[in-house]
N, C-alpha and C positions, 0 to 999 in steps of 0.2 A: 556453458553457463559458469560463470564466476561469483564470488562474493568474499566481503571478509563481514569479523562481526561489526553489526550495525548498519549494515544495510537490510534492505527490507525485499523481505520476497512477495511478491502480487502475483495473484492466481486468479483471470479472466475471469467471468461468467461466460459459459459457453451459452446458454439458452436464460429463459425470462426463470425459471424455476430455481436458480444459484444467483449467487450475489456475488461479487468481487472481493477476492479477500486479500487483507494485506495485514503481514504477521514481521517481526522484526526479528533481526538474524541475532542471535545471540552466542551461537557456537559453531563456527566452520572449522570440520571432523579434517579435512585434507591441506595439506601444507600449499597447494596448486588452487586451491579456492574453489574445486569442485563440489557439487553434492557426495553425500546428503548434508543438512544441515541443522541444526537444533532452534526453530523457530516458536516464538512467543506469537500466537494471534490476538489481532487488536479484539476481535470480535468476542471471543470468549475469554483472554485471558490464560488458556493454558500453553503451556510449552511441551513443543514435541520433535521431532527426527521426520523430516522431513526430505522427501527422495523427488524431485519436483518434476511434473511432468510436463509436454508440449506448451499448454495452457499457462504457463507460467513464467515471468520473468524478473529480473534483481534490479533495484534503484539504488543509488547511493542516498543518504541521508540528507544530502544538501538537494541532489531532485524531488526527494518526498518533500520537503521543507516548502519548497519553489513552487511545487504544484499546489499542495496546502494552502499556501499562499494567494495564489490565484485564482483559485477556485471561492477562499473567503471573501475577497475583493467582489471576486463576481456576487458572489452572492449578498454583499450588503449595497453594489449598485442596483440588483433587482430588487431587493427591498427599498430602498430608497427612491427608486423609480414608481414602484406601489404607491407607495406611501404618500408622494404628491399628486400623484393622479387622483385617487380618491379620500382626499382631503378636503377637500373643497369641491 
């Protein structure tokens, strides 16, 4: 695993009990872009030293962007799809 700062580390939900978390890289410790890394989570807002396990993988900034992206699209053709159907 690689990263520089500013990309974003995402860590799975293994089971229905954990959620997906995705925290943005603020400090890569190794000049080689290895762990650990000093990661800000979106979820709570704290920053922390992070040693990332299996479950986890790195996006660049312009992939978080791009999915972001897609995923809002998607979700105002479902609403918009709603929205006509029980309109009338």
């Amino acid at each position: 695993m690689r990263a520089q700062s500013g990309d974003w580390l995402v860590i799975e939900a293994g089971d229905l009990s954990r959620h997906t978390r995705r925290g943005r890289i603020e400090q890569v410790r190794s000049a080689d872009g290895s762990p650990p890394y000093l990661v800000r989570w979106l979820d709570n807002g704290r920053t922390v030293l992070v040693f990332p396990g299996p479950d986890a993988h790195v996006r660049t900034a312009a992939e978080v962007e791009w999915t972001d992206a897609a995923v809002a699209a998607r979700c105002a053709a479902v609403q918009a799809e709603i929205g006509r159907r029980y309109r009338g």
